[in-house]
C-alpha positions in Angstrom: 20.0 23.2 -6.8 17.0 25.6 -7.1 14.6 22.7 -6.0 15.8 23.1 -2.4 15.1 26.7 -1.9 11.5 26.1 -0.9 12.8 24.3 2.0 15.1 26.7 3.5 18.5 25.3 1.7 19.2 28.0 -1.3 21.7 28.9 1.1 23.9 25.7 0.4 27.2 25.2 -1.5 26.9 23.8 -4.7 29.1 20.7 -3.5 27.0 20.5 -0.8 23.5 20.9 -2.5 24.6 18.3 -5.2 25.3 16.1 -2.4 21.9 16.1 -1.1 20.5 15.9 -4.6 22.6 12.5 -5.2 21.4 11.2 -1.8 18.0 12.5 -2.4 18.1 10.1 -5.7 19.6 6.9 -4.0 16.9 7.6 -1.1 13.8 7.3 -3.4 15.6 4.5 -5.3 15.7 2.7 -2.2 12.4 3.3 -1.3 10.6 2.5 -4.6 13.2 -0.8 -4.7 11.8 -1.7 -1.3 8.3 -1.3 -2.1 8.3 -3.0 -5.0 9.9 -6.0 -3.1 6.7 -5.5 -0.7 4.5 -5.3 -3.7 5.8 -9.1 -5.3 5.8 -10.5 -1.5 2.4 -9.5 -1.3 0.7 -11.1 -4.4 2.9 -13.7 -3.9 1.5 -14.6 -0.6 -2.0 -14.2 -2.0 -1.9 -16.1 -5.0 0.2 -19.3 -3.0 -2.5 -19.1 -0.3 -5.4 -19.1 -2.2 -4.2 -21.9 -4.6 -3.7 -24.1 -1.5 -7.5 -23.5 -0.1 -9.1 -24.4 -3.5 -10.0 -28.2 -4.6 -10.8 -29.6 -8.0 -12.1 -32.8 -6.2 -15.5 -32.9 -4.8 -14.5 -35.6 -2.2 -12.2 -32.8 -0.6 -14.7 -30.0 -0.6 -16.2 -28.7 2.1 -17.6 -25.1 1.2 -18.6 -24.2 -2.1 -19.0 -20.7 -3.2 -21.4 -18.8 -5.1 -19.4 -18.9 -8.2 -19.0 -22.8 -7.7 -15.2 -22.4 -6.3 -14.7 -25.5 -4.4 -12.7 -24.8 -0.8 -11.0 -27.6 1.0 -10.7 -27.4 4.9 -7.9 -25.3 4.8 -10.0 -22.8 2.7 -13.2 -23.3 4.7 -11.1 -22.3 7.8 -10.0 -19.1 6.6 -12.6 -17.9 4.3 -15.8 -19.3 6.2 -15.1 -19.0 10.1 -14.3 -16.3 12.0 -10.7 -16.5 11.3 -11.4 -14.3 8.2 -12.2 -11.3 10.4 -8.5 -11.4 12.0 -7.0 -12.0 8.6 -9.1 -8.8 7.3 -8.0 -6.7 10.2 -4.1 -8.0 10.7 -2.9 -5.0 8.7 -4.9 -2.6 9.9 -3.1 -3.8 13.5 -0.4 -4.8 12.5 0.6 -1.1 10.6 -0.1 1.0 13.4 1.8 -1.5 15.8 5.1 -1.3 13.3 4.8 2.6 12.9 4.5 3.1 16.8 8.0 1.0 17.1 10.1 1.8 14.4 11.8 3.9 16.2 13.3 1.3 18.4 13.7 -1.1 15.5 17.5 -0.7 13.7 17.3 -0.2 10.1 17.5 -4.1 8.9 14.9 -5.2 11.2 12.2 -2.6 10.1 13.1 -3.9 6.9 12.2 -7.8 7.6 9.1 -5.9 9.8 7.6 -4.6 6.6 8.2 -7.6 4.4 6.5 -9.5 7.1 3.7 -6.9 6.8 3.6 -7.4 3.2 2.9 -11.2 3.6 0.6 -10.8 6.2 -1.0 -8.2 3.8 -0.9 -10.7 0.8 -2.8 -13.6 2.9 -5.2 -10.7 3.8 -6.2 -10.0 0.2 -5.7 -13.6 -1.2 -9.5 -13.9 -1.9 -9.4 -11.9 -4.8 -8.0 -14.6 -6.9 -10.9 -16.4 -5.5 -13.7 -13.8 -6.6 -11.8 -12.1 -10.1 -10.3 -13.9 -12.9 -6.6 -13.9 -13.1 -6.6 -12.0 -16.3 -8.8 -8.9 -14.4 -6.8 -9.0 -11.4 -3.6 -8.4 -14.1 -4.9 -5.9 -15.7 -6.4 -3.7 -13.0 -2.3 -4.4 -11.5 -1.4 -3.2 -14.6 -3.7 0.2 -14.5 -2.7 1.0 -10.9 1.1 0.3 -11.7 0.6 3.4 -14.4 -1.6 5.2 -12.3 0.8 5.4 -9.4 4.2 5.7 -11.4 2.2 9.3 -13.4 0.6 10.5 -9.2 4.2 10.1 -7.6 6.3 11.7 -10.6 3.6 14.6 -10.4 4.2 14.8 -6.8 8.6 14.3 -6.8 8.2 17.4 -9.8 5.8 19.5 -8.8 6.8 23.0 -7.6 3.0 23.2 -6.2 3.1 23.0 -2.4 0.4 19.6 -2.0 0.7 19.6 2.1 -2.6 21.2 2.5 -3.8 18.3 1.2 -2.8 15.8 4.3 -5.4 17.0 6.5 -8.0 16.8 3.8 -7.1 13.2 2.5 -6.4 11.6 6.0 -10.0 12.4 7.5 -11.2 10.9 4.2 -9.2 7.9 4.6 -11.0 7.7 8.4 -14.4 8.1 6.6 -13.4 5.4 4.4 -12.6 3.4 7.1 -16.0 3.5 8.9 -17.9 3.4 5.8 -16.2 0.2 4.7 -16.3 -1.4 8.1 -20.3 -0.2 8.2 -20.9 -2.1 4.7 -19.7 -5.3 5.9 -22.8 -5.3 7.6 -24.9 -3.7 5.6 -23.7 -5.4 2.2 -24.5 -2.6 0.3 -23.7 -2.4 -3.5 -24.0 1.2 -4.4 -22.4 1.9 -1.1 -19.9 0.0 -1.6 -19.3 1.5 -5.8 -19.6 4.8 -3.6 -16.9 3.5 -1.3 -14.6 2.3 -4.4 -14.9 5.6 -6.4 -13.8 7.9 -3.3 -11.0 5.4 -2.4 -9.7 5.7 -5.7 -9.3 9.5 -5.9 -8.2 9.8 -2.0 -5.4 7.0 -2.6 -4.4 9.0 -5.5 -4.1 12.6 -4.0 -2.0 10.1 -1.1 0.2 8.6 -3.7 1.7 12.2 -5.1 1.6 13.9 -1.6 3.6 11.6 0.1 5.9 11.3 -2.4 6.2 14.8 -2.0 6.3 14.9 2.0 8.8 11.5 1.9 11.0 14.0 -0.8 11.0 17.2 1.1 11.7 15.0 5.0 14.7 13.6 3.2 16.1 17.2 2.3 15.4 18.3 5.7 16.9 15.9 7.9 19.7 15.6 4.9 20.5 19.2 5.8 20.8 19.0 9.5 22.8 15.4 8.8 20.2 13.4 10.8 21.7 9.7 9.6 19.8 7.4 12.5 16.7 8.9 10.7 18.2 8.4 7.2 18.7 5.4 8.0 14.9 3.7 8.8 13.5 6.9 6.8 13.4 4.7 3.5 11.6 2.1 4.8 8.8 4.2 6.3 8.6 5.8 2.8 8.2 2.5 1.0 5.2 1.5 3.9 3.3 4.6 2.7 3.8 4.4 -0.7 3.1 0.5 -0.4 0.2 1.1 1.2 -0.7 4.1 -1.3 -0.8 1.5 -4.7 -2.6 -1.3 -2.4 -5.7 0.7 -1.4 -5.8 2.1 -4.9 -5.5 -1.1 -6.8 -8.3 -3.0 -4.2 -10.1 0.0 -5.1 -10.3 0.0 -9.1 -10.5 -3.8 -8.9 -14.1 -3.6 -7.7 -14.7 -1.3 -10.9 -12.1 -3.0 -13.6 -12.3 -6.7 -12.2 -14.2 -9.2 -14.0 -15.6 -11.7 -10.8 -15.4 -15.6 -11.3 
């Protein structure tokens, strides 16, 4: 098992380096299984809520939009009061609250945690089937589905160390952060196509180095038999990668969706 020499383990028995190979597989089986779960929770949770705010019957209406979507009460609550600031921000919150106590969670709980995430994360994006068609909102699913499957097989193959690249991509993720949170005020459109573009390529360096840095953490704590860690490891894999294809998908949409 060549593959594990760059992280200190060419020293391993060949039973034992299979081993850690098979488990290496089942782990990255598990986490893309558990993301994908995420991934249907979430549009699933969007597309439900946002069917529920919307009214064919003027009599029921009490917002319309600019593209003549008609919003009942439910709909005016959450898209046009202030509530829509806490729905845009629960993730934000409620990732950093789940990473800070996973370590106290057991295994199955941080599982239910994340799917929880992933609903509040799908009633946090559910306007988009309120702005795009159905049919661009498909196929830009369908783009960044492709997209991430090539980033995170370069990144599980690749010999190329990419962990220089975490510092790099995570202060542009804070950049994007500000930047985004700056054009909600300033409404910007070529700001925001600015914003979109450099999403896109930072979410896709993300996507193929975490897969590497979720690949190489499971050989290292596999080595030293670190099973509590095993255990929740997955699931904090699945978050990143989950969080990887969601940024990059919200991203291309605003250059591949086709609005209402």
């Amino acid at each position: 098992m060549a593959q594990f020499d760059a992280y200190g383990t060419g020293t391993l028995s060949g039973a034992r380096a299979a081993e850690i190979d098979q488990g290496l597989r089942a782990h990255m089986n598990k986490v893309y299984g558990t993301m994908s779960v995420g991934m249907l929770i979430t549009f699933a949770a969007a597309w439900a809520l946002s069917g529920l705010t919307v009214t064919n019957n003027p009599a029921e209406a009490v917002v319309q939009l600019n593209n003549g979507t008609l919003l009942n009460s439910l709909g005016a609550s959450i898209y046009a009061s202030p509530i829509r600031w806490v729905l845009m921000f629960a993730p934000l919150i409620f990732v950093f609250g789940f990473s800070a106590m996973i370590n106290r969670m057991s295994a199955a709980t941080a599982q239910l945690v994340f799917y929880a995430f992933a609903a509040v994360m799908g009633i946090s994006i559910s306007s988009i089937f309120l702005v795009f068609t159905g049919a661009s909102i498909a196929q830009t699913f369908l783009v960044t589905s492709i997209a991430f499957a090539a980033l995170s097989l370069y990144g599980y193959t690749t010999k190329k160390d990419l962990s220089g690249m975490g510092t790099f991509l995570f202060m542009g993720v804070i950049g994007l952060i500000a930047a985004s949170i700056l054009n909600l005020f300033l409404q910007s459109g070529p700001l925001m196509m600015a914003i979109s573009a450099i999403g896109v390529l930072i979410f896709a360096g993300l996507t193929a180095y975490d897969t590497q840095q979720i690949k190489n953490e499971y050989v290292e704590h596999a080595v030293h038999g670190d099973q509590e860690w095993l255990g929740k490891s997955a699931i904090m894999g699945a978050l990143r990668l989950y969080l990887d294809f969601i940024n990059m998908f919200m991203f291309l949409l605003q250059f591949l969706g086709n609005r209402e």
